[in-house]
N, C-alpha and C positions, 0 to 999 in steps of 0.2 A: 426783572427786579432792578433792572441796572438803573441809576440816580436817586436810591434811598442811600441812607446812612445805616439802618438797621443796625443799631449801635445793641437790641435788645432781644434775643429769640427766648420766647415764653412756648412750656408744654405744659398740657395739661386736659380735661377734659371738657369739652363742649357742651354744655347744655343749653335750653329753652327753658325756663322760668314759668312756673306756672303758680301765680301767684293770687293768693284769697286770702279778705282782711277777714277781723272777728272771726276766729280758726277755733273757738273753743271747743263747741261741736266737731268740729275732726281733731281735733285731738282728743278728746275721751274716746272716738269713735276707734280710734289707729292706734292706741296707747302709747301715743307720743310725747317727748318730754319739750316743753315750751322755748327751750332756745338751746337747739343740738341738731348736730347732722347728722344722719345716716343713711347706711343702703339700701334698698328695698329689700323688703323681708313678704314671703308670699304671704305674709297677715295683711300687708299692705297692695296687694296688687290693684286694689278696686279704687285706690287713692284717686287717681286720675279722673276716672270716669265721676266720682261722686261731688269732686269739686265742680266738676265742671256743669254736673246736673243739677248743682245743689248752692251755687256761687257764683258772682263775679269775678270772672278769672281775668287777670294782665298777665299777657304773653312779653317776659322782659328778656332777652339774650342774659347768657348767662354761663356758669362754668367760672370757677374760682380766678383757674392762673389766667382766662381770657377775662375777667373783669378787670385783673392785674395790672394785664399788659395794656387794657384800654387805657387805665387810668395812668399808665406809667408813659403812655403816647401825648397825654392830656397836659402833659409839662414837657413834652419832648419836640423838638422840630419835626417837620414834618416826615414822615416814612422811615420812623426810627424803631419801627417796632415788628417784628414778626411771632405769628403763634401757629405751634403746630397742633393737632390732635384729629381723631378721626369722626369724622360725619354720615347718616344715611342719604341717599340720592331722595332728599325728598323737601316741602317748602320749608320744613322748620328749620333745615340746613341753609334754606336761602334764608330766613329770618336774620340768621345768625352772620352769613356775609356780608348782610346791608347794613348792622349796627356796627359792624367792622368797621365796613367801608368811612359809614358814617363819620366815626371816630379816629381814621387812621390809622389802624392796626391792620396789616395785614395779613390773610387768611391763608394760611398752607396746610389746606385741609387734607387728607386722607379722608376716601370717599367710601366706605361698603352699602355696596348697591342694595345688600340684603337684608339692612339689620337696619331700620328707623334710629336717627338723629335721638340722643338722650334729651330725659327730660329731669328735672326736677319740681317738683312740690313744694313752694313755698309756702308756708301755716301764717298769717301775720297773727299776736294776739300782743295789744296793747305795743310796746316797745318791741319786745321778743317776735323770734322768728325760729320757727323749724322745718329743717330739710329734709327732704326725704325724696332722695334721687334711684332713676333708675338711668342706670349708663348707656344704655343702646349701645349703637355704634361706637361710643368711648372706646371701649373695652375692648376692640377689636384691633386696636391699633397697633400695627407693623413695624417693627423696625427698619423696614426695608424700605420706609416711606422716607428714611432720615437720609438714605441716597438716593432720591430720585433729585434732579437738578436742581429745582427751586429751594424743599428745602437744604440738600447741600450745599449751596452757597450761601442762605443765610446763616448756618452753622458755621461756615468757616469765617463768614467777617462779622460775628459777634464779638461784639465787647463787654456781654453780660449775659450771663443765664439764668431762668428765674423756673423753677419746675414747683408746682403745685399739689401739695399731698394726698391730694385723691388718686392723684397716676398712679400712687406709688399699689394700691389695689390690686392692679393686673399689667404694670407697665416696668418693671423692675430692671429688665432688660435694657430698654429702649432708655431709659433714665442716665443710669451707666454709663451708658455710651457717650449721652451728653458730658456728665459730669467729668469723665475724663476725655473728655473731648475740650473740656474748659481747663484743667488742668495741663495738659498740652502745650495750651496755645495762652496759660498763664493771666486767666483772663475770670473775675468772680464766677462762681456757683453759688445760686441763690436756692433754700426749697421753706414752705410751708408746711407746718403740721398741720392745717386745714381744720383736721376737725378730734376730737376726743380716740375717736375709736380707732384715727391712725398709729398713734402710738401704740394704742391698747393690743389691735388683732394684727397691726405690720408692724410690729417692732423690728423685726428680723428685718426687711425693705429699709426701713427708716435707716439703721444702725450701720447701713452699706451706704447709704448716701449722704448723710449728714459727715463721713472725715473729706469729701470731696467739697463741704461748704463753707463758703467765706462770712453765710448773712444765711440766720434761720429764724424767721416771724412764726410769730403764733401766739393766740390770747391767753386768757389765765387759765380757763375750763384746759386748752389744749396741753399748755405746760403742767399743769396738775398731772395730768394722765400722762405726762412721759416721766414725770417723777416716780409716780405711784408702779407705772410697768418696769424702769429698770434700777428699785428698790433704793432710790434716792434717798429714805430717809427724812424729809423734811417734805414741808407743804410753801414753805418761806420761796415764795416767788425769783426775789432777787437771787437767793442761793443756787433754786431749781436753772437760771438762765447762766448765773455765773459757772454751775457746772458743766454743764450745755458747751458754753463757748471754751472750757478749757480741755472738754474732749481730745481725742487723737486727730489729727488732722493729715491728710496726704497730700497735700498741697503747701506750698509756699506763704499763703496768704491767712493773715491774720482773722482769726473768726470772729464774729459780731453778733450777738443773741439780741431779737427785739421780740418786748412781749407786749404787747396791745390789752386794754385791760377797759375798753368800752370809754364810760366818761371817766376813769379814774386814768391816775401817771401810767404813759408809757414808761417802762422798766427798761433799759439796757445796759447787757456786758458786753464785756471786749474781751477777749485770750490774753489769760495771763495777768492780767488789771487786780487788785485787792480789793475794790471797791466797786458796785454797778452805779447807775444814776436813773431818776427817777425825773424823766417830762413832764408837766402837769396839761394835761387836754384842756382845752380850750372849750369852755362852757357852752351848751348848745340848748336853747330857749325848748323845753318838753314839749310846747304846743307846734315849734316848729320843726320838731321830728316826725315822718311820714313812714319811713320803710328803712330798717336796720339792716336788712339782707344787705350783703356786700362791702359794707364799710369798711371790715377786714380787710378785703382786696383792694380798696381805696387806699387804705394804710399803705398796703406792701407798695399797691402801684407809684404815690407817691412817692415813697424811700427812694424805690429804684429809680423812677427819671431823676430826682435831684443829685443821685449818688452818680450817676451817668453824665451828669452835667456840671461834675467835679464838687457839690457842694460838700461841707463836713456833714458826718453822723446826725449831729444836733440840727442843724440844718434841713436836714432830710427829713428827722423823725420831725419834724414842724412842718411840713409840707405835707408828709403823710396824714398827719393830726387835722387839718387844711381841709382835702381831700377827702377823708372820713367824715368831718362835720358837714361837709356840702353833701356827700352821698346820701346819708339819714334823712336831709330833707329831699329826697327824689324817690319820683315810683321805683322799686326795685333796684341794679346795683348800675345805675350811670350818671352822667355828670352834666352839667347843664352845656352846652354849644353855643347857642347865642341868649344873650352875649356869655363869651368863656370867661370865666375867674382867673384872672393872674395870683398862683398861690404862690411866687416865688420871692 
């Protein structure tokens, strides 16, 4: 690893993309809801096989905090980014090192030999998108993977962590460890609510990791559900993030709520502020939207490289904002290469 900056270790889970337009028929089929993620449920096991017999599928790299970190590479110099999570020994895991490579993010994969590389299901129907992952090999992931050399040294010369709400599922341990592990070394904790159901079924996870966070993303659907799960009272957006941000904190560092809300204002508070602020997104032409999967992770990826590269808040969420509108127009969650978008 030696001659990166690795200013950035991202965790989170790995997936392969598997992705089919005009979805209406599977979703009646899977009783899926048109723009939600969730885990595979044995009603769903057959998902896979039936797109694949029944559709045009794009195979797109994939997995939340590693779109993130792609995107958070995509404004950062070069070998600023590391991501950890665990993989099966198999081609979809190589799928997933080449878009890496591709993009500059670096792979520190944890490998089980036994368990196939995760996949996800993506629905396209119209603008909207639903997920429906199964973890594989995610979910297997070690702590013990966080001392093996490689990634031990990018843990210890991070200048930002960025953990992804789906870890928080079966990874609660290994999370932890991060987060005071940024605490330590006085250095941001970043995570995602990712999706509806983390707040809803890991509250308990969530509630351990969020006083460890400086910077907590998530859209409106997600912030609704961490109102609704810990009896906030209110549905008012700006209030749901302003209370967010004035939580208990174990750290030193000032916390920062951003709520992403699709084409409508990004929403953000700050700890302790009387007041949030509302970004207005930057308009994006309907006919030149192709695939919403990821934009989310465009957002976050954004914030973070510009936040790493010293700009202000306001700054960052306009980069992220940036990022997101370029995402929508690409197959699945990646960014164009050549020529690259200066969004800074």
């Amino acid at each position: 690893m030696a001659g990166g900056n690795y200013e950035l270790v991202a965790m989170g889970n790995p997936l392969l993309d598997m992705t089919v337009r005009d979805g209406e028929e599977v979703l009646k089929k899977y009783d899926l809801k048109s723009n939600d993620a969730i885990l595979i449920e044995p009603k769903h096991e057959s998902i896979y096989d039936y797109v694949v017999d029944n559709y045009k599928v794009s195979y797109v790299a994939g997995g939340a905090a590693q779109n993130a970190a792609r995107c958070a590479q995509y404004v950062l110099p070069p070998k600023s980014t590391v991501y950890l999570g665990c993989v099966g020994d198999d081609k979809f895991a190589g799928n997933l090192r080449d878009a890496n490579d591709r993009e500059g993010l670096r792979s520190v994969y944890q490998v089980d030999k036994e368990t196939p590389t995760g996949t996800c299901a993506v629905v396209l129907t119209g603008h909207d998108r639903s997920l429906v992952t199964r973890l594989g090999a995610a979910e297997k992931f070690n702590k013990s993977h966080l001392e093996t050399p490689e990634a031990k040294e990018a843990i210890d010369r991070a200048k930002f962590f960025y953990l992804g709400g789906f870890f928080l599922t079966h990874g609660i341990e290994s999370a932890l460890i991060l987060a005071k592990k940024a605490k330590a070394n006085n250095v941001p904790f970043s995570v995602n609510l990712s999706a509806p159901f983390i707040p809803q079924f890991f509250k308990d996870q969530l509630d351990q990791i969020i006083p460890y966070s400086s910077l907590v993303f998530g859209n409106e659907t997600e912030f609704a559900a961490y109102a609704e799960s810990h009896n906030l009272g209110t549905t008012d957006l700006a209030k749901i993030a302003q209370a967010v941000a004035d939580l208990p904190s174990e750290t030193s560092l000032p916390r920062t709520v951003i709520v992403s809300q699709g084409a409508d204002a990004t929403i953000v508070a700050h700890a302790g502020q009387a007041e949030t602020k509302a970004y207005p997104t930057p308009k994006v032409n309907p006919s030149d939207i192709i695939d919403t999967n990821g934009a989310g992770d465009a957002m976050a990826g954004g914030v973070l490289g510009a936040l790493i590269l010293g700009k202000s808040v306001e700054e960052a969420v306009a980069v992220g904002q940036k990022l997101g509108g370029i995402c929508i127009g690409q197959n699945g969650p990646t960014l164009p290469l050549e020529p690259k978008v200066n969004v800074l």
